[in-house]
C-alpha positions in Angstrom: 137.5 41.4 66.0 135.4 38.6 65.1 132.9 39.1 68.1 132.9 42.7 67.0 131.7 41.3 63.6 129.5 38.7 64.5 127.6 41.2 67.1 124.6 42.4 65.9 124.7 46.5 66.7 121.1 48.3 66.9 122.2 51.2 64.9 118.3 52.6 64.0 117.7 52.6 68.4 120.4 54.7 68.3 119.3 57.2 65.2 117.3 60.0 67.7 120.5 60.4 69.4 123.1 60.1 65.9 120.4 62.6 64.5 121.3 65.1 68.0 124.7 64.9 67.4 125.2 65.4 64.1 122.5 68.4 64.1 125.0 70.1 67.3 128.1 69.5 64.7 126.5 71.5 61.5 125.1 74.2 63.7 129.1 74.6 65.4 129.9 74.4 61.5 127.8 77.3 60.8 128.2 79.3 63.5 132.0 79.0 62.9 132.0 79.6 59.2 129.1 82.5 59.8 131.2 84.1 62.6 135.1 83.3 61.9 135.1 82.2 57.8 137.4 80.5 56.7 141.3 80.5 56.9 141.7 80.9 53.2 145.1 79.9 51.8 146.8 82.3 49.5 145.8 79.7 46.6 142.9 81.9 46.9 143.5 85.4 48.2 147.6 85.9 46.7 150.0 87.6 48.7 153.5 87.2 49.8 155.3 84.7 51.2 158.3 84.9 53.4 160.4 81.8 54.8 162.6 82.7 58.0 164.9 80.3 59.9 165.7 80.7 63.7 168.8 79.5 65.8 166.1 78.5 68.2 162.1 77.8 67.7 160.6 80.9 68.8 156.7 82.2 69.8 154.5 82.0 67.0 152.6 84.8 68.7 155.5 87.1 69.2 156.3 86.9 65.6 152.7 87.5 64.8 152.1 90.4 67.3 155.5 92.0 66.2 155.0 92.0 62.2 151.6 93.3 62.8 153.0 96.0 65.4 154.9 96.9 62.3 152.1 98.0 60.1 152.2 94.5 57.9 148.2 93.6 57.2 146.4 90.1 57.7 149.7 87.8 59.0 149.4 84.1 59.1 152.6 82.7 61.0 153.0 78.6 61.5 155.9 76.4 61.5 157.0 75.0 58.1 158.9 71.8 58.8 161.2 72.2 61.3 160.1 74.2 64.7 162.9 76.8 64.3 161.4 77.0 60.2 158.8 79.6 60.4 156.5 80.5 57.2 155.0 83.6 57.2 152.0 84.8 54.7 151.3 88.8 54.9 148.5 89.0 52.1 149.5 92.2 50.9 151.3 92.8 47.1 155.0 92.2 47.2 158.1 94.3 47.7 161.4 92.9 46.7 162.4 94.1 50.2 160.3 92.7 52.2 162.2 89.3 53.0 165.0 91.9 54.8 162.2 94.1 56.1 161.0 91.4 57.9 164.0 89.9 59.1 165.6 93.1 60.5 161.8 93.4 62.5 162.3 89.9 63.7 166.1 90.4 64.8 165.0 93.8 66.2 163.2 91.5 68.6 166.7 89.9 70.0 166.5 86.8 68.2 168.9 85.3 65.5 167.2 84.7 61.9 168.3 84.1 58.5 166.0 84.6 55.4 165.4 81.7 53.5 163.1 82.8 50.1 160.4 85.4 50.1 158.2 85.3 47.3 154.6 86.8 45.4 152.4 84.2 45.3 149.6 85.1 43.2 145.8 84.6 43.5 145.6 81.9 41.4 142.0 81.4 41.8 140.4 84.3 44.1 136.7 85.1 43.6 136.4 83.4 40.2 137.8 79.8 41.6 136.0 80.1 44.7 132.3 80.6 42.7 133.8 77.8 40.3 133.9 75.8 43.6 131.2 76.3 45.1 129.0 75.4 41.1 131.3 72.5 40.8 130.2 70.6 44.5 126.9 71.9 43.8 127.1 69.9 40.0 128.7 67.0 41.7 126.0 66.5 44.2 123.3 66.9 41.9 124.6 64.4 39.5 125.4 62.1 42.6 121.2 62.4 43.2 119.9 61.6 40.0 122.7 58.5 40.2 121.0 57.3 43.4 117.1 58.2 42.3 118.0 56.1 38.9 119.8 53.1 40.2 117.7 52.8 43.6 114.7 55.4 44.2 114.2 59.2 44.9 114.0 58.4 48.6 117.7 56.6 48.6 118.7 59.7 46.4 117.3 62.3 49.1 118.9 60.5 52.3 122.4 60.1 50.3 122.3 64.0 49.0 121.6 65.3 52.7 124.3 62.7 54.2 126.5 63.8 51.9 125.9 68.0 52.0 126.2 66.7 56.3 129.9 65.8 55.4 130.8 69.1 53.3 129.4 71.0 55.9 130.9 69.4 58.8 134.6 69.3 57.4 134.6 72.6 56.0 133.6 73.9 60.0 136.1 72.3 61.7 138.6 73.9 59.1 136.8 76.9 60.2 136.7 76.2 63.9 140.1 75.8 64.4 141.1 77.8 61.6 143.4 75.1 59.3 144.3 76.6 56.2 141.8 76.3 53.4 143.3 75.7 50.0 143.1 73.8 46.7 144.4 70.6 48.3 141.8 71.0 50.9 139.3 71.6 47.8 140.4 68.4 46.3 140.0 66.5 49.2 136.6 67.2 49.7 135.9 66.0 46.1 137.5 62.8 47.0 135.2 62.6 50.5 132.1 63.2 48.1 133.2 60.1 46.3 134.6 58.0 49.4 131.4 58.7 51.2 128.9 57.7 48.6 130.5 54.4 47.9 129.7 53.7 51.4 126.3 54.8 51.4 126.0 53.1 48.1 127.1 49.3 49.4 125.0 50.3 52.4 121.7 51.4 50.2 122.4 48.0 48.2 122.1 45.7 51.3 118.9 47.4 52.6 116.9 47.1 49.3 118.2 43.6 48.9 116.8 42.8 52.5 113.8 44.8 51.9 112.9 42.8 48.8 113.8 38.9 50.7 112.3 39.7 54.0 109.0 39.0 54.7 108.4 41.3 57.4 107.2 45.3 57.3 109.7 46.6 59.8 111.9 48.3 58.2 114.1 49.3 61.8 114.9 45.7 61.7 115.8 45.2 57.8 118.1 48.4 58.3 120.0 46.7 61.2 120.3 43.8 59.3 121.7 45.9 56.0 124.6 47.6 57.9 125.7 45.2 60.4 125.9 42.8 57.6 128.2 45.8 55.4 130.1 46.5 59.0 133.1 44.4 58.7 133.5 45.9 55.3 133.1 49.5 56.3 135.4 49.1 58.9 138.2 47.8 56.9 137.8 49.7 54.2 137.8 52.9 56.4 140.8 51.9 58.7 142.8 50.7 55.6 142.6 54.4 54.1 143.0 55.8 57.4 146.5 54.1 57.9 147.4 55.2 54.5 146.4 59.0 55.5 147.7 58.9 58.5 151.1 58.5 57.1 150.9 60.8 54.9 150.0 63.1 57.7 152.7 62.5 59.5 155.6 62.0 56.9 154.1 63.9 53.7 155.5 67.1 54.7 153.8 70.9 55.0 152.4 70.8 51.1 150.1 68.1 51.8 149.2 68.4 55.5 145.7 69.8 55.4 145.1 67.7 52.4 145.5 64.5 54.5 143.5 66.4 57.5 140.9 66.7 55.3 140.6 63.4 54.1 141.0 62.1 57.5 138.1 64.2 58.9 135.9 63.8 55.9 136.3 59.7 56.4 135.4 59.4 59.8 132.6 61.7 59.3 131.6 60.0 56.3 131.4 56.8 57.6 129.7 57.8 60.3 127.0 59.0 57.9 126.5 56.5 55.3 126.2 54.3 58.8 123.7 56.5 60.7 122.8 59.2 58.6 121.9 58.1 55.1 120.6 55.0 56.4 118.1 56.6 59.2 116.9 59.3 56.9 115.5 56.8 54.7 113.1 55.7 57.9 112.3 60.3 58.4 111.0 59.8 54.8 109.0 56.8 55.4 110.3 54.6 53.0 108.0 51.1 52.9 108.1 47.9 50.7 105.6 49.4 48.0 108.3 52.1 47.1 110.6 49.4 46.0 108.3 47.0 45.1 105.2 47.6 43.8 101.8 45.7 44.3 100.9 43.7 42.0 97.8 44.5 39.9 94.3 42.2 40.0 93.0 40.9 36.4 90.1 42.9 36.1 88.5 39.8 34.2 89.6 37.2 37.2 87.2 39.3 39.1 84.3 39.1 36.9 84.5 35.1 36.7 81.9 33.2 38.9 
């Protein structure tokens, strides 16, 4: 670890090809969320909710394919807990049948179930939550830009908003890619990546104009280098510090906060990988120099006119 540490790491070489693959991610992010959307939980869309428990863990797909057989609209069918615990979400109003509709269906199929609850779950947010969303990133990154352009300049403040709309995007299309469940946890979580990833970008952007206002040389590749391998061993143990925390909540927290800790775990990585490459390197796109953070100073007029 402390070679690792010690080794100085040519992070601005490597931006051209950083810049490839994180313009390959957001345009598999778009495509996804263009062509698939979002698996949207019933947080926003309401529905009913029916909890089913087999003698033996069955085929997600059968289940699936035999509810909607049965006439029942937009099913959503995972495990819940234990493999032979099976959740199922038909986003339709509720009957106060349709917990032993949907058993008889299932044992129809020659396998033993029990109910265990089924229940409306209403839209608690629908359209109105998801425009309240959508204003309320918007806000948070336009506050998080004047933050940067005050405390550093309007070139730090462009490279940290793009890095961090580059980790909203890229989160939100893997939930779409592979079609994880999309609800307010998940929301929340990517509140708390807009705030994990900035503080990086922030102790990042702090080095850099500290070295661009001690060093006394013009290339700014170099000062860059300098600035993050110096925040490395920081970044790295601040990042795999959280991840060991998320990763157990992954594993023991249970179904409620699954995607939650998916989310975070995603949006860190990425993040990291942003306030390293991304924030950092756009700052060279937009041809930040010396004069932007420190100004030239101004000849006395009257000096000149001495003999």
């Amino acid at each position: 670890m402390k070679t690792l540490i010690n080794r100085q790491f040519d992070f601005m070489g490597q931006r051209r090809i950083a810049f490839a693959f994180s313009a390959a991610l957001i345009v598999i992010s778009l495509a996804s969320l263009l062509f698939q959307g979002l698996s949207l939980g019933l947080d926003f869309t309401g529905g009913t909710l029916v909890e089913v428990r087999y003698a033996a863990a069955p085929s997600l797909d059968a289940v699936r394919q035999a509810l909607e057989g049965a006439g029942f609209r937009d099913v959503a069918v995972q495990t819940f807990g234990a493999s032979t615990e099976v959740l199922i979400r038909l986003q339709q109003a509720f009957d106060p049948d349709v917990g032993e509709q949907v058993v008889e269906l299932l044992r129809n199929q020659g396998d033993s179930v029990e109910l265990v609850r089924a229940e409306f779950v209403g839209a608690q947010v629908g359209d109105q939550l998801r425009d309240q969303s959508g204003l309320g990133l918007l806000t948070a990154l336009g506050i998080v830009m004047l933050y940067v352009a005050f405390r550093f300049q309007y070139k730090f403040a462009l490279g940290a908003l793009l890095a961090l709309v580059h980790d909203v995007i890229i989160v939100v299309g893997l939930f779409s890619l592979f079609q994880f469940e999309f609800d307010l946890t998940v929301l929340a979580a990517l509140l708390a990546v807009i705030g994990y990833s900035l503080n990086d970008t922030i102790v990042v952007y702090d080095r850099i104009r500290e070295n661009i206002r001690k060093s006394r040389i013009d290339d700014m590749p170099t000062i860059f280098n300098e600035a993050i391998n110096a925040t490395l061993s920081r970044t790295l143990a601040t990042s795999g510090t959280t991840l060991l925390v998320l990763l157990a909540l992954l594993l023991l927290g249970g179904d409620m906060i699954h995607y939650f800790a998916v989310a975070l775990i995603l949006g860190i990585v990425v993040g990291t990988f942003s306030s390293i490459y991304v924030a950092s390197a756009l700052l060279l796109a937009v041809h930040l120099e010396r004069k932007d953070l420190i100004p030239p100073k101004k000849e006395d007029p009257e000096a000149e006119e001495l003999p």
